[in-house]
C-alpha positions in Angstrom: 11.8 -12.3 23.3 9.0 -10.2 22.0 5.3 -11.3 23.1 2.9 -11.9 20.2 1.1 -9.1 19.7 -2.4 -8.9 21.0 -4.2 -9.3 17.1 -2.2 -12.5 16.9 -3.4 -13.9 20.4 -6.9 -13.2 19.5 -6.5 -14.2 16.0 -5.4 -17.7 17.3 -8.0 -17.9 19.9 -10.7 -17.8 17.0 -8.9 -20.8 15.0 -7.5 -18.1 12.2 -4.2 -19.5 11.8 -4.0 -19.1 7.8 -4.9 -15.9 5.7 -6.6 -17.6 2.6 -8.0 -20.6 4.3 -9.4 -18.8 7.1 -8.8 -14.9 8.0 -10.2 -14.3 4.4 -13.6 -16.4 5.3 -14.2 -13.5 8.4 -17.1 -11.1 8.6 -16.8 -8.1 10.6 -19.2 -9.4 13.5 -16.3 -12.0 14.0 -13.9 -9.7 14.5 -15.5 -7.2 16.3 -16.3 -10.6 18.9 -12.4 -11.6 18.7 -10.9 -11.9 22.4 -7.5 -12.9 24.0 -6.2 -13.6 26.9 -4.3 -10.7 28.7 -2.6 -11.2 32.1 -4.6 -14.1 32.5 -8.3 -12.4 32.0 -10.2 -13.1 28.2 -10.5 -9.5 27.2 -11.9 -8.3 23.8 -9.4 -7.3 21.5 -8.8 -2.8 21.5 -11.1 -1.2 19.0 -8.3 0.4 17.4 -6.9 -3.7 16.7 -10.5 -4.1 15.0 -10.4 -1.2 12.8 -7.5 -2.0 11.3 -8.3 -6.0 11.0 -11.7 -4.8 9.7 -9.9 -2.2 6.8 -7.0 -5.3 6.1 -10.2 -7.4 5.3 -12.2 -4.6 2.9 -8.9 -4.4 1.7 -8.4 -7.7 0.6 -11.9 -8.4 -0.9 -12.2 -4.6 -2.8 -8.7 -5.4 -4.0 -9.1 -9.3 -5.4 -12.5 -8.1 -6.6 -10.5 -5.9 -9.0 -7.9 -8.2 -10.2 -10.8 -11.0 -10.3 -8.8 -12.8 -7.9 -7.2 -12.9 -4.7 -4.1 -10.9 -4.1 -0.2 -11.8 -3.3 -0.2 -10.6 1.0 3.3 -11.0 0.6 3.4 -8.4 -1.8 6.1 -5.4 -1.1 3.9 -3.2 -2.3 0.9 -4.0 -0.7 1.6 -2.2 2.6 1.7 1.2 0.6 -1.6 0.0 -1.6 -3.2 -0.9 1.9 -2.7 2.8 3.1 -4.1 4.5 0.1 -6.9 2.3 0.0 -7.6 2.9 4.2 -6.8 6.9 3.9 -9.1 7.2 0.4 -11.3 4.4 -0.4 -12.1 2.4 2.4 -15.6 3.2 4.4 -15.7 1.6 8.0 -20.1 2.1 7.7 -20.1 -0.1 4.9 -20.6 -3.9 4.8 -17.3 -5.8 3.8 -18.6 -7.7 1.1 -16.9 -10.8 -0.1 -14.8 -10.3 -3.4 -16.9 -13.6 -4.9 -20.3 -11.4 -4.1 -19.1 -8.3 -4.5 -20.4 -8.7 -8.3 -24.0 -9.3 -7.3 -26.3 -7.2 -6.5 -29.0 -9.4 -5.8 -30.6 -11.3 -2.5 -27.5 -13.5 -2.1 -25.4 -10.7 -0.6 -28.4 -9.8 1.5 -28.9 -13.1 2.6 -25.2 -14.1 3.2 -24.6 -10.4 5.3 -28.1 -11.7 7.4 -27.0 -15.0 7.8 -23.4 -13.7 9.0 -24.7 -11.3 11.4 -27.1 -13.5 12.9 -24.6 -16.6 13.1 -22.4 -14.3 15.4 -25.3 -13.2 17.7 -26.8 -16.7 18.1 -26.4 -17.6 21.6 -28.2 -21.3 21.8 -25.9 -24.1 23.1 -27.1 -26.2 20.6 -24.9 -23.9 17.5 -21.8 -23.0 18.0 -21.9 -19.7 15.8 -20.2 -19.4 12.4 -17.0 -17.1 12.3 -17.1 -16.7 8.3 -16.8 -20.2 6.5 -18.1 -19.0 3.0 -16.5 -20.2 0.2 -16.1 -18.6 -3.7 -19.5 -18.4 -5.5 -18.5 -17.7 -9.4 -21.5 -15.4 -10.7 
């Protein structure tokens, strides 16, 4: 039997167990902190394992953004749409922005992409930091 590859582990170490209830809901600070366990040592999960978790996720908001709505995953054609959209579209320097917000231009996207970053870098015992639990704000 074929181990679970090591996006899975570390998806399932951060409590993302569904795609619309909670991979959707991540910001790229969350899953440039994901980790799993390899050979019994947490290690963080490969760069390369990022990248393409990070381009899944543009994906996903750019995508239901432009259909006002969020997309089928279980699509057929959605692999070949995801690697147009990586090799032409998609820009790893730029925020992923939240399909709901991604109609605003105004200081609610600033504020949500400040309060993201700094809910991942918060380090007080007291907060246990926020891996993306935004919901859909109609504009």
């Amino acid at each position: 039997m074929a181990l679970p590859s090591p996006i899975v582990l570390a998806l399932k170490r951060d409590g993302v167990t569904q795609f619309n209830m909670d991979f959707i809901h991540m910001t790229a600070a969350g899953i440039d902190g994901l980790q799993y366990k390899k050979g019994g040592a947490l290690v963080p999960l490969e760069l390369n394992f990022k990248m393409m978790l990070r381009a899944f996720l543009a994906f996903y908001h750019h995508e239901s953004h432009k259909k006002r709505g969020g997309i089928d995953v279980l699509d057929t054609t959605l692999p070949v749409q995801f690697k147009v959209f990586r090799n032409s579209e998609y820009d790893p320097t730029k925020e992923i922005t939240p399909w709901g917000l991604a109609v605003s231009h105004n200081k609610g996207l600033a504020d949500w992409n400040k309060w993201s970053s700094q809910a991942h870098e918060t380090s007080s015992p007291f907060v246990k930091p926020i891996t993306g639990s935004i919901t859909r704000i109609s504009l």
